[in-house]
GUFIDO-553027 format. One record per atom (N, C-alpha, C, O, CB): residue number from 0; x, y, z; atom name. Coordinates in steps of 0.1 Angstrom, whole numbers, always signed. Atoms other than C-alpha are relative to their C-alpha. Glycine has a CB too. Example, Ala and Ser with C-alpha at 12.3 -4.5 7.8 and 13.67 -1.06 7.14 Angstrom:
2
SITE   i     X     Y     Z at
SITE   0    +9   -12    +0  N
SITE   0  +123   -45   +78 CA
SITE   0    +9   +12    +0  C
SITE   0   +19   +12    +7  O
SITE   0   -10    +0   +12 CB
SITE   1    -9   -11    +0  N
SITE   1  +137   -11   +71 CA
SITE   1    -8   +11    +8  C
SITE   1    -3   +22    +9  O
SITE   1    +4    +5   -14 CB
//
This chain:
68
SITE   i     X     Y     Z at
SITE   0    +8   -12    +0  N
SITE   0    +0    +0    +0 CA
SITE   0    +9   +13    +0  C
SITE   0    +2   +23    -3  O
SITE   0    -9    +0   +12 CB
SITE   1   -13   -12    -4  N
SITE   1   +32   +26    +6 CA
SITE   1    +6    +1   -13  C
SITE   1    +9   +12   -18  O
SITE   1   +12    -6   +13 CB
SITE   2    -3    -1   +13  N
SITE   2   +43   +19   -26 CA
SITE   2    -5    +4    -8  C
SITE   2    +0   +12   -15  O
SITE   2    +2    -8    -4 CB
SITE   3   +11   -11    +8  N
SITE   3    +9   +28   -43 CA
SITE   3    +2   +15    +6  C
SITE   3    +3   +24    -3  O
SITE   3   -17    -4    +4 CB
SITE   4    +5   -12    -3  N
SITE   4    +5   +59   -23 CA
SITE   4   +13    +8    -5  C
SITE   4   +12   +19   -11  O
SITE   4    -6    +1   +17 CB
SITE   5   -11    -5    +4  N
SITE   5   +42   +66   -30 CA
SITE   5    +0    +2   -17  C
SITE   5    +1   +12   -24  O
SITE   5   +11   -10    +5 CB
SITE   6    +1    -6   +21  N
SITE   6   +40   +62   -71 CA
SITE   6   -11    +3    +0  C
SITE   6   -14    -5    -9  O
SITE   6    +0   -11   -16 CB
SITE   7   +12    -9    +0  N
SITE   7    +7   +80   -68 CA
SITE   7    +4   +12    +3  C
SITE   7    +4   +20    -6  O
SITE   7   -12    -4    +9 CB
SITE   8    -8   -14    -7  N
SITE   8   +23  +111   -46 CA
SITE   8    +8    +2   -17  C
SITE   8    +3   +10   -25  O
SITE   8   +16    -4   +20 CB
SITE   9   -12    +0   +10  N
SITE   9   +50  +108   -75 CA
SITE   9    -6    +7   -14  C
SITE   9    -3   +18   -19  O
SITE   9    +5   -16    -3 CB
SITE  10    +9    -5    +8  N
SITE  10   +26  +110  -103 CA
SITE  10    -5   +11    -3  C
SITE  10    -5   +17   -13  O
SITE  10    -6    -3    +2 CB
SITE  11   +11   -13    +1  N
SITE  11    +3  +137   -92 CA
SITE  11   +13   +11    -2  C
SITE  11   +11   +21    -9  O
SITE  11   -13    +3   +18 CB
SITE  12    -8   -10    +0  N
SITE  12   +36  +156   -87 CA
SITE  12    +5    +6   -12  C
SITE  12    +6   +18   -15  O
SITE  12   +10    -3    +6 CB
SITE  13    -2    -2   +11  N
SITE  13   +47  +151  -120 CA
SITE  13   -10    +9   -11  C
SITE  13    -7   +18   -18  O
SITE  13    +2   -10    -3 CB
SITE  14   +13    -3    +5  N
SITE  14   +15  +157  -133 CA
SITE  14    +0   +19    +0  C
SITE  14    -2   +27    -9  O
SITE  14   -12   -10   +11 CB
SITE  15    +3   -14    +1  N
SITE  15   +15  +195  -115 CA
SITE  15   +13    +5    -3  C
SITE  15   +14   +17    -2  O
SITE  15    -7    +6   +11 CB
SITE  16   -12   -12    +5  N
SITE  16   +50  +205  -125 CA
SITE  16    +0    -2   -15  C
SITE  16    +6    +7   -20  O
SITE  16   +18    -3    +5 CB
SITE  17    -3    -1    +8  N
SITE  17   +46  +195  -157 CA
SITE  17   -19   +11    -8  C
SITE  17   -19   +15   -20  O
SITE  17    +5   -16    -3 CB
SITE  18    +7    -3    -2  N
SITE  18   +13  +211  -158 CA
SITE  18    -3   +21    +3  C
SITE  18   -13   +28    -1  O
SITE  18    +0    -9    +5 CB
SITE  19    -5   -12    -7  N
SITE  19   +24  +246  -142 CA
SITE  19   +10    +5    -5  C
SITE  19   +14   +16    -1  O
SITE  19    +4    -1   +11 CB
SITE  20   -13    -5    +4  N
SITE  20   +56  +248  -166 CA
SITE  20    -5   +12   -17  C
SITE  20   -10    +7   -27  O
SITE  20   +12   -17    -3 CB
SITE  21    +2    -9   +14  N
SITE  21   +51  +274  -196 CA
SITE  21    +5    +1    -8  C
SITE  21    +7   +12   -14  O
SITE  21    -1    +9    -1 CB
SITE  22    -8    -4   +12  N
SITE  22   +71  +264  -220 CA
SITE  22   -10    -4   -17  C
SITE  22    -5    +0   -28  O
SITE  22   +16   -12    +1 CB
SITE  23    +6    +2   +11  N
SITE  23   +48  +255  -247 CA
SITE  23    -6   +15    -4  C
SITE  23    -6   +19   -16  O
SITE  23   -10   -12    +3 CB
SITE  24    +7   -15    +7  N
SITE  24   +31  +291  -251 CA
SITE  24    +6   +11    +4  C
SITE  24    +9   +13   +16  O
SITE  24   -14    +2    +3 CB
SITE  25    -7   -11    -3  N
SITE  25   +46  +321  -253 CA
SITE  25   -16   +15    -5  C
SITE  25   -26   +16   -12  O
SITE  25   +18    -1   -13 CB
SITE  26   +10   -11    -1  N
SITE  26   +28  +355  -249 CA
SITE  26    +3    +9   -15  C
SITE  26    -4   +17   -22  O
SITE  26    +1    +9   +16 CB
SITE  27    -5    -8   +13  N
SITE  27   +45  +370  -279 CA
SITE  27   -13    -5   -13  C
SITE  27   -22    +2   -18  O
SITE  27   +19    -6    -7 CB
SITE  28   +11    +9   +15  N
SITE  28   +24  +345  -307 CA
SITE  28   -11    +3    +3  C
SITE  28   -17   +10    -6  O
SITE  28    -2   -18    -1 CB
SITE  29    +8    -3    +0  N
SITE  29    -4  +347  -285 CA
SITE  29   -11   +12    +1  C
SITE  29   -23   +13    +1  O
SITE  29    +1    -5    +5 CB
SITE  30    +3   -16    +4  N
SITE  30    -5  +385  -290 CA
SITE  30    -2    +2   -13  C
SITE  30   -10   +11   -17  O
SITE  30   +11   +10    +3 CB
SITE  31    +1    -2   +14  N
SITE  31    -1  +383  -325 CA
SITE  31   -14   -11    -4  C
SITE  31   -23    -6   -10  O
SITE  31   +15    -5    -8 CB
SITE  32   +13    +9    +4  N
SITE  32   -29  +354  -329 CA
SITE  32   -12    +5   +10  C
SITE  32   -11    +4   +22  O
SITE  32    +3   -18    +3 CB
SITE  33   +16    -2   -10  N
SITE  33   -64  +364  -315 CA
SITE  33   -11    -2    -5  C
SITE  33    -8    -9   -15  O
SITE  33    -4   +13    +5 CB
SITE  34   +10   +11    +6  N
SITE  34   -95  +353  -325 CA
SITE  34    -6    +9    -8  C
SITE  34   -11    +3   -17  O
SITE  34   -12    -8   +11 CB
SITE  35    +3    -5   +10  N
SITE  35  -107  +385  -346 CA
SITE  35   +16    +4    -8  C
SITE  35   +17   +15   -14  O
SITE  35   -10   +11    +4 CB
SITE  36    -9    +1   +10  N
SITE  36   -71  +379  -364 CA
SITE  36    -4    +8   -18  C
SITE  36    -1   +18   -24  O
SITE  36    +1   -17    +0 CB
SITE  37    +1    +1   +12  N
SITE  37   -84  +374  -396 CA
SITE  37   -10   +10    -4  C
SITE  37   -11   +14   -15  O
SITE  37    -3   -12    -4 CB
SITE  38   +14   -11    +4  N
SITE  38  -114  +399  -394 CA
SITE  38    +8   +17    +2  C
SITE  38    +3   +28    -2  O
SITE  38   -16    -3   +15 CB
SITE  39   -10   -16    +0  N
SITE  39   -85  +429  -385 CA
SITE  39    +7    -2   -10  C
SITE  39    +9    +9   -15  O
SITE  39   +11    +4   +14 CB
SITE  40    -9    +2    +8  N
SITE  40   -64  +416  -411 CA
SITE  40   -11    +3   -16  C
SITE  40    -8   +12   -24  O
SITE  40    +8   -17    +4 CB
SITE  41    +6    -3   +10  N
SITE  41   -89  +417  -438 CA
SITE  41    -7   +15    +4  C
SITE  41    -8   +21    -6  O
SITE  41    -9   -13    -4 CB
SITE  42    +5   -17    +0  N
SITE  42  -104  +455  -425 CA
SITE  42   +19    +9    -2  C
SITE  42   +20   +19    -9  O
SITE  42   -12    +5   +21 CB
SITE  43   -11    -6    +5  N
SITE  43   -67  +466  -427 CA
SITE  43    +6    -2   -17  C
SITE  43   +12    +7   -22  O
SITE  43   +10    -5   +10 CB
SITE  44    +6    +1   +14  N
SITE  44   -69  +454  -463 CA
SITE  44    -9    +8    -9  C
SITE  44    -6   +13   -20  O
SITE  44    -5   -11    +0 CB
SITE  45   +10   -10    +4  N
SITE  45   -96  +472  -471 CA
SITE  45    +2   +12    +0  C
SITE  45    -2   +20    -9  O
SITE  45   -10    +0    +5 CB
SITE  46    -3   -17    -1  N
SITE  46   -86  +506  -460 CA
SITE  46   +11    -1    -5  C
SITE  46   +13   +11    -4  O
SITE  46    +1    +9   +14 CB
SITE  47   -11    +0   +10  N
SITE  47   -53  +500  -480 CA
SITE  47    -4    +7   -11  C
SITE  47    -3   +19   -16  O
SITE  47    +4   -14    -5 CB
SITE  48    +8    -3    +9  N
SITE  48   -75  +494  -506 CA
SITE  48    -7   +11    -5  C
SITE  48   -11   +12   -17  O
SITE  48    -4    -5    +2 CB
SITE  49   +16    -8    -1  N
SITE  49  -100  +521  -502 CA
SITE  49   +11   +12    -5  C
SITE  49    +9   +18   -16  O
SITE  49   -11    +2   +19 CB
SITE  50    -9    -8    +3  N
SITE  50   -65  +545  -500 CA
SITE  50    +5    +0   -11  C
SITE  50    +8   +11   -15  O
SITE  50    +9    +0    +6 CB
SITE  51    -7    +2   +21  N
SITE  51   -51  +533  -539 CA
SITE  51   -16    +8    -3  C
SITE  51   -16   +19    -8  O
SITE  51    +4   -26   -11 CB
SITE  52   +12    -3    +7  N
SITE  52   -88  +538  -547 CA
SITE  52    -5   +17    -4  C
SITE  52   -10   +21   -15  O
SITE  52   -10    -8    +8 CB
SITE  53    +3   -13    -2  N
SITE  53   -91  +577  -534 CA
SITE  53   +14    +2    -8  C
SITE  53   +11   +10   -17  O
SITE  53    -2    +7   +18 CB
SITE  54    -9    -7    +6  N
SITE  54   -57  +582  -549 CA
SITE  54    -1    +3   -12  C
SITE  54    +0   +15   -16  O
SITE  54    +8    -4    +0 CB
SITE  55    +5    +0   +14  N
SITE  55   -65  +573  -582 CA
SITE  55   -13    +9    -4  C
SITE  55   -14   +17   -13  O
SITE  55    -4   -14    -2 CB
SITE  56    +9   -12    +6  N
SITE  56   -94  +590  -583 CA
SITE  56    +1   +13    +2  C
SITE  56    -9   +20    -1  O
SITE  56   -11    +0    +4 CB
SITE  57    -5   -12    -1  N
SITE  57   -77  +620  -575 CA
SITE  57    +5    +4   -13  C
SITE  57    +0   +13   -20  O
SITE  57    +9    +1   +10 CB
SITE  58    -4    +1   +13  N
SITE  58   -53  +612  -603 CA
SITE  58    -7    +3   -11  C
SITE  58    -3   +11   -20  O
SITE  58    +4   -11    -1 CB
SITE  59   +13    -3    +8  N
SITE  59   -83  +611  -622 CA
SITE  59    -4   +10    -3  C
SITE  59    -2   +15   -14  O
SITE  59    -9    -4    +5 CB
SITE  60    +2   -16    -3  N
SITE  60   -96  +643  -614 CA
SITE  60    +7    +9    -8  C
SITE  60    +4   +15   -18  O
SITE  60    +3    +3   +14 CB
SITE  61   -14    -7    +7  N
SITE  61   -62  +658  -620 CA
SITE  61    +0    +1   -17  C
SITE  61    -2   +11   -23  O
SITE  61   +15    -9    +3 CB
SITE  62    -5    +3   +14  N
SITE  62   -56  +645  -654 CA
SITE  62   -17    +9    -7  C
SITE  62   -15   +21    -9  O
SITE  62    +4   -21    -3 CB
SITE  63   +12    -5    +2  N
SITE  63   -93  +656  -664 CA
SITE  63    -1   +15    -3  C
SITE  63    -6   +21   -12  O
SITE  63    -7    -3   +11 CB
SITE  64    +0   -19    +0  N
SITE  64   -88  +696  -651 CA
SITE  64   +10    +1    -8  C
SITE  64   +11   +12   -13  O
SITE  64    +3   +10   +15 CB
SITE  65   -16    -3    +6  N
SITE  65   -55  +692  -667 CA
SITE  65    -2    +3   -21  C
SITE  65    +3   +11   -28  O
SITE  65   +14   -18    +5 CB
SITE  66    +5    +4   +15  N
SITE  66   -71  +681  -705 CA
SITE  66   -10   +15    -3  C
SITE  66    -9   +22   -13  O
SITE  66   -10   -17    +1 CB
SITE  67   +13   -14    +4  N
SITE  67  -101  +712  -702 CA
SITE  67    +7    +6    +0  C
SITE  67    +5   +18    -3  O
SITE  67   -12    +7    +7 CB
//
C-alpha cells in the first residue's frame, strides 16, 4: 500500500510540474494570434485598398482639369 500511495504522490507531482511549466506558449504568438485575427487583417486590407482607390481618383480628377 506505501508503494501505491508513493507512485501515486509521484505522479500527481509530475503531473503538476509538468502542468504549471510554460514552455509550450509564449505570450508574444499569443499577441499576435487572436480570435478576430483574420477579421482585423482583412479590414486593414480594405482601408489600403480604399487609400489606392481615393488616390486614383484624384489622379483622375487631375488629369481631367488638366485636359479642359
Amino acid at each position: 500500500m506505501k508503494i501505491f500511495i508513493n507512485v501515486m504522490l509521484m505522479m500527481i507531482s509530475c503531473l503538476l510540474i509538468t502542468a504549471c511549466s510554460d514552455e509550450g506558449s509564449s505570450n508574444a504568438e499569443a499577441k499576435k494570434d487572436h480570435v478576430w485575427k483574420e477579421q482585423t487583417d482583412t479590414i486593414n486590407k480594405a482601408k489600403e485598398v480604399e487609400g489606392m482607390l481615393m488616390d486614383s481618383a484624384e489622379n483622375t480628377r487631375n488629369t481631367l482639369e488638366q485636359q479642359e
